[in-house]
C-alpha positions in Angstrom: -13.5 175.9 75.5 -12.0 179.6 75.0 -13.6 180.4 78.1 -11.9 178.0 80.1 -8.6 178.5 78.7 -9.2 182.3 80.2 -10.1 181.4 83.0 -7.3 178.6 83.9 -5.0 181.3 83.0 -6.4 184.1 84.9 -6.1 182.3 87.5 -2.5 180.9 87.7 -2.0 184.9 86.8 -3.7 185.3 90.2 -1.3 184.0 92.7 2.1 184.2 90.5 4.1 182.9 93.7 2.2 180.0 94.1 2.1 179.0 90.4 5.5 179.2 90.2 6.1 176.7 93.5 3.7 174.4 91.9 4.9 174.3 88.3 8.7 174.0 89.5 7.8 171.2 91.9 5.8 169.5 88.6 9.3 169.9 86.6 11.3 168.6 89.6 9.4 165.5 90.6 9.1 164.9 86.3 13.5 165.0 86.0 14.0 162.9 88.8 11.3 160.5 87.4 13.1 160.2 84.1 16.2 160.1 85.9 15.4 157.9 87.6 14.0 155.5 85.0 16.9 156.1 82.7 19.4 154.8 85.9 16.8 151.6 86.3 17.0 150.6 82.5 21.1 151.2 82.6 21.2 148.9 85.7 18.7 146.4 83.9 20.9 146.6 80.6 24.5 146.1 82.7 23.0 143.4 84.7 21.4 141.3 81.4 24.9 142.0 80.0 26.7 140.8 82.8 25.2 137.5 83.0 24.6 136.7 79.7 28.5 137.8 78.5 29.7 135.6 81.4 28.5 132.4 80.8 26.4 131.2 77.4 26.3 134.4 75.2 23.3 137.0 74.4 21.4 133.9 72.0 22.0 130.5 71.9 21.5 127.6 69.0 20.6 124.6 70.9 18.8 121.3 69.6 14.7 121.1 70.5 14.6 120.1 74.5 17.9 120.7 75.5 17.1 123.6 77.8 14.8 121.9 79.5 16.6 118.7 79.6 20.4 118.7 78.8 21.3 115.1 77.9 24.5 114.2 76.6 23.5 112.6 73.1 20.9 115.4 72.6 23.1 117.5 70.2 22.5 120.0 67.6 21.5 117.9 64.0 24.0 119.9 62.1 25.9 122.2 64.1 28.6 123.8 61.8 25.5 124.7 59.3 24.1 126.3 62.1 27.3 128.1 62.9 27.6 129.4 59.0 24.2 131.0 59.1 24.5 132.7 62.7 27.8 134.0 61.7 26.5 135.4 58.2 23.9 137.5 60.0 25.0 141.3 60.1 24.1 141.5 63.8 26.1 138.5 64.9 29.6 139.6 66.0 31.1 136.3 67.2 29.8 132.3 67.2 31.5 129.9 68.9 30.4 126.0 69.8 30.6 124.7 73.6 29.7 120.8 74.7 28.5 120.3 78.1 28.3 117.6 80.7 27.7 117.0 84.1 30.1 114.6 86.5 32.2 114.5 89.7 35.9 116.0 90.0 38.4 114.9 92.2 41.5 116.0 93.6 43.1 113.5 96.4 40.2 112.1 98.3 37.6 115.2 97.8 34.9 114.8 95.2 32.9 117.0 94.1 30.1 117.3 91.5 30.1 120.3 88.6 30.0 121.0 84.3 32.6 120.1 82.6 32.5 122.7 79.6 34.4 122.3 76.3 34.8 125.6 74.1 37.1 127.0 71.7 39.9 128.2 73.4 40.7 130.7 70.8 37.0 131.8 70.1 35.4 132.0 73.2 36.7 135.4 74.1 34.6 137.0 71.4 31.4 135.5 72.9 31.8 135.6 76.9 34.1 137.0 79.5 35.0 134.2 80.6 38.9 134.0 79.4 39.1 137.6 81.1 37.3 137.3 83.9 40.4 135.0 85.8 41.9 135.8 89.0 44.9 133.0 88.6 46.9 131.9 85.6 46.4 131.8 82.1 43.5 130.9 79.5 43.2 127.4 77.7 45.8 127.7 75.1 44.4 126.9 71.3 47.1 124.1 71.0 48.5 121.8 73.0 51.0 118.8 72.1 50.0 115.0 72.0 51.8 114.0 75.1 51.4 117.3 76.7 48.8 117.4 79.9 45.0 118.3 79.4 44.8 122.4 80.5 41.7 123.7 82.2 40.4 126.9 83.7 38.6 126.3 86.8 35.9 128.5 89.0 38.0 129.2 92.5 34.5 127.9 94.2 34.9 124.7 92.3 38.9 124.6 93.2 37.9 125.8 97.3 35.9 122.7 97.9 38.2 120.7 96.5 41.0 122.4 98.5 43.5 122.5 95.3 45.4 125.5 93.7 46.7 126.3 90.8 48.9 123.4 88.5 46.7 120.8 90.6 46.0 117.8 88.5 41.9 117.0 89.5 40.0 114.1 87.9 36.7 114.0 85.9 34.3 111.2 86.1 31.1 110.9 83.6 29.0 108.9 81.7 30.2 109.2 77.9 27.6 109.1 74.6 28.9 106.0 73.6 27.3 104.4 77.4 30.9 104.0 78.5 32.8 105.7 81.1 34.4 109.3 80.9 37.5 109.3 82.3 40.3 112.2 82.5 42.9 114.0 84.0 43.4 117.9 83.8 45.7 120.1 85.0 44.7 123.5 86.5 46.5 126.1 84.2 43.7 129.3 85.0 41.2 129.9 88.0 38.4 132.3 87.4 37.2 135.2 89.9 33.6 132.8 90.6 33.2 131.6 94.2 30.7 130.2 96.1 28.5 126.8 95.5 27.3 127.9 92.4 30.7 128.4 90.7 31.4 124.7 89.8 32.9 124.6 86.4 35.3 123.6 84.8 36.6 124.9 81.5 38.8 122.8 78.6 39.2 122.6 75.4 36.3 121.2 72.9 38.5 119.3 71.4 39.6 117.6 74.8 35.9 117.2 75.8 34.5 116.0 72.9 37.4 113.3 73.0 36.8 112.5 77.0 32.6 112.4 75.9 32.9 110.4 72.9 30.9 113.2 71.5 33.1 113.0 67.9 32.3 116.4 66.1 28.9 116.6 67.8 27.9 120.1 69.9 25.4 120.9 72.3 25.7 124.8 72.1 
């Protein structure tokens, strides 16, 4: 083993130019490699981040199927339980619920279909980017009076095709929990930065939704 150890080195000693080339071109080719990695993995980090913090969260607590198939009555068995022992975990920064439900908007004699999304105005900041990711008008406010309208932030794809702006008052048609009809009027206090056919949802308070869904107390997320 000695002997080739002498060897190997006797010859690199041989041609001093050459193993110089060779071993800086072996360093070279290694940094850029690593650099090159390490860029990848930020990119893959900032782009999981991205997603997840604008929309649903980095984990979710959701009843067994819903993922798979979201239904209205499929609900969370005891939600604010849940909620006690996320938030009591010392990696958990922020919980907040959201109810979710499928159904046509309106606005004058354009329809068009999209999520209607109730979450804790006051909360939701914690968990997504949503309240800071708007291009028009304000947030959902945490309160709002009894004979005050219903607020909700909008995507500006969802708002394009139904060629409204903001203060618009648009019209939400679903099927509630109950088997009845969902029925409601919002007004358009925010718009958010989404465009495109993708970006059709619209944001209001759980309180609101729950309400319009005859969901009671009940959560999905």
């Amino acid at each position: 083993m000695w002997t080739l150890w002498r060897m190997a080195l006797r010859n690199l000693g041989r041609r001093r130019a050459r193993t110089a080339l060779t071993g800086s071109m072996i360093a070279g080719g290694t940094a850029l490699a690593v650099l090159s990695l390490g860029m990848n993995f930020g990119t893959y980090d900032h782009m999981i981040d991205l997603a997840t913090r604008s929309s649903v969260g980095h984990v979710q607590a959701v009843a067994e199927g819903y993922v798979d198939t979201p239904k209205l009555n499929r609900t969370l068995a005891d939600a604010e339980a849940a909620r006690t022992a996320l938030a009591g975990h010392p990696d958990v920064v922020a919980v907040t619920p959201r109810v979710e439900a499928g159904g046509l908007f309106a606005l004058g004699n354009r329809t068009v279909g999209g999520m209607l999304v109730g979450v804790d105005a006051a909360g939701e900041g914690a968990v997504t980017s949503v309240p800071s990711n708007l291009g028009e008008g304000t947030w959902l406010p945490a309160e709002v009076g009894a004979d005050a309208p219903r607020p909700a932030v909008v995507d500006a794809g969802l708002l394009q095709q139904l060629r409204g702006t903001l203060g618009a008052e648009i019209s939400f048609v679903s099927q509630a929990a109950d088997g009845s009809m969902a029925a409601e009027l919002f007004v358009v206090v925010g718009v958010t930065k989404l465009t495109g056919l993708g970006a059709a949802t619209a944001y209001v308070r759980i309180e609101d939704a729950r309400e319009t869904l005859a969901l009671g107390g009940r959560t999905h997320r």
